[in-house]
BAMITI-300613 format. One record per residue (C-alpha): residue in one letter; x, y, z. Coordinates in steps of 0.05 Angstrom, whole numbers, plus 5000, padded with zeros to 4 digits. Example, Ala and Ser with C-alpha at 12.3 -4.5 7.8 and 13.67 -1.06 7.14 Angstrom:
REM BAMITI-300613
A524649105156S527349795143
REM end
This chain:
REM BAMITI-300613
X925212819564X929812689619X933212039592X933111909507X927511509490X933710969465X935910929523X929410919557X927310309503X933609919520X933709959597X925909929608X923309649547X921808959578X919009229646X913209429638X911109689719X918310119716X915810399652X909010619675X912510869732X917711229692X912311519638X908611939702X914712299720X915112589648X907812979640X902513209681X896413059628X897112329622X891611919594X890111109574X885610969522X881810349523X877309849482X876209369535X878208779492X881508089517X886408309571X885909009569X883508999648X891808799647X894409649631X887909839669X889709619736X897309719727X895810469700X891210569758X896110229817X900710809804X895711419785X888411219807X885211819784X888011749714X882911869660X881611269621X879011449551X874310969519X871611169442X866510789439X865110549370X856410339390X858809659359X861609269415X857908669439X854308609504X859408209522X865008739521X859909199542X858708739604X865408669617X866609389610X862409549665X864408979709X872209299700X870510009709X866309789777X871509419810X877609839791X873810449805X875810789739X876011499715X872411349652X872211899598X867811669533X868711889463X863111709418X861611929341X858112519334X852812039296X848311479336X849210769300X842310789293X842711479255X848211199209X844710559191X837910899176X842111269125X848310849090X845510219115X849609629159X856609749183X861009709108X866109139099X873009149089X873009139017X867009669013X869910408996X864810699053X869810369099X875710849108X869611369118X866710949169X872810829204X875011659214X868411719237X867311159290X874511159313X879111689279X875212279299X873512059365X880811979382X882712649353X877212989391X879912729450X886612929440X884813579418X880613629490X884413329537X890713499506X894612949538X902913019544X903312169559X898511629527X898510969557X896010379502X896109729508X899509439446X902708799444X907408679388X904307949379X897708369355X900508489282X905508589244X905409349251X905509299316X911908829323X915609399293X913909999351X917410159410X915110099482X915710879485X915411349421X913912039409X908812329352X909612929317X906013349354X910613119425X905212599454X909512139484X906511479467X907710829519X906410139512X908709889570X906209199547X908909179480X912908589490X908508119532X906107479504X897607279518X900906829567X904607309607X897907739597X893207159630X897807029692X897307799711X889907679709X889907159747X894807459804X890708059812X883707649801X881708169739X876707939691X877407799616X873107739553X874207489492X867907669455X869908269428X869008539359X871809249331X868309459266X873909839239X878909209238X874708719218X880308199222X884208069282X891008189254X888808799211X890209579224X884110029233X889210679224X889110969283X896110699318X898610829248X896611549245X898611709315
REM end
């Protein structure tokens, strides 16, 4: 890296465009994952201002609503994204005609579910597309795990991970929608968290 991530933390921590900008100068395989929940149409278009054909990775879980669904192809239309999907080597209907409805929180089947509707996914993208930068769009306000990253961090393997939004409040997040008339949706649902503040693993893990 040119600059130490510290440094780069400190100076550009709190804006996010000069981050985004920053990140691109550092790899030439950069990707940003998506789940098209409430506001993500906010790192989308700001990803995509900069580096239009940028692939956007989407592992699809086959549990979203029609909603986010909806919404998913209303964002992808109008920002003209370069949409790469991940999905588990298993349909849902495969999975429920054998182990039944998606498994609670509490059930044991769940970590099992998880690696394989999300985990794996993820990792088979990485291992594909071998990405050097991976744009996410975090907030620290999500949970307590998250109020603990940096906007920029690197994993073991040298992905340089950037959250470029890691700091923003759902206010500042709603007034970027509405000054670059994106669309939201806030019917969104991800199996492997269950609850809204809760972990699935994967942010943890990588």
């Amino acid at each position: 890296m040119s600059s130490s991530l510290d440094e780069i933390n400190r100076d550009l921590g709190n804006n996010p465009q000069a981050l985004v900008e920053w990140a691109l100068t550092q790899g030439e395989r950069p990707i940003c994952t998506t789940n098209f929940r409430p506001f993500e149409a906010v790192i989308l278009h700001m990803v995509t201002q900069v580096h239009p054909g940028m692939p956007i990775v989407w592992m699809d879980s086959g549990y979203n609503t029609e909603a986010t669904y909806q919404f998913a192809d209303e964002v992808i239309k109008q920002l003209n994204l370069n949409i790469v999907s991940f999905v588990p080597r298993r349909t849902r209907a495969h999975r429920e005609a054998l182990e039944g409805p998606m498994p609670g929180i509490d059930n044991p089947r769940h970590v099992a579910f998880t690696q394989e509707v999300k985990i794996e996914p993820f990792e088979r993208a990485l291992s594909e597309m071998r990405p050097d930068i991976w744009f996410t769009a975090l907030r620290a306000e999500d949970t307590p795990e998250r109020a603990k990253m940096q906007p920029v961090s690197r994993n073991n393997d040298g992905l340089v991970k950037v959250a470029p939004l890691l700091h923003w409040s759902a206010k500042d997040m709603y007034q970027y929608l509405q000054a670059h008339g994106l669309p939201n949706n806030f019917d969104y649902f991800d199996p492997t968290k269950v609850e809204e503040k809760r972990e699935c693993g994967l942010h943890l893990q990588h």
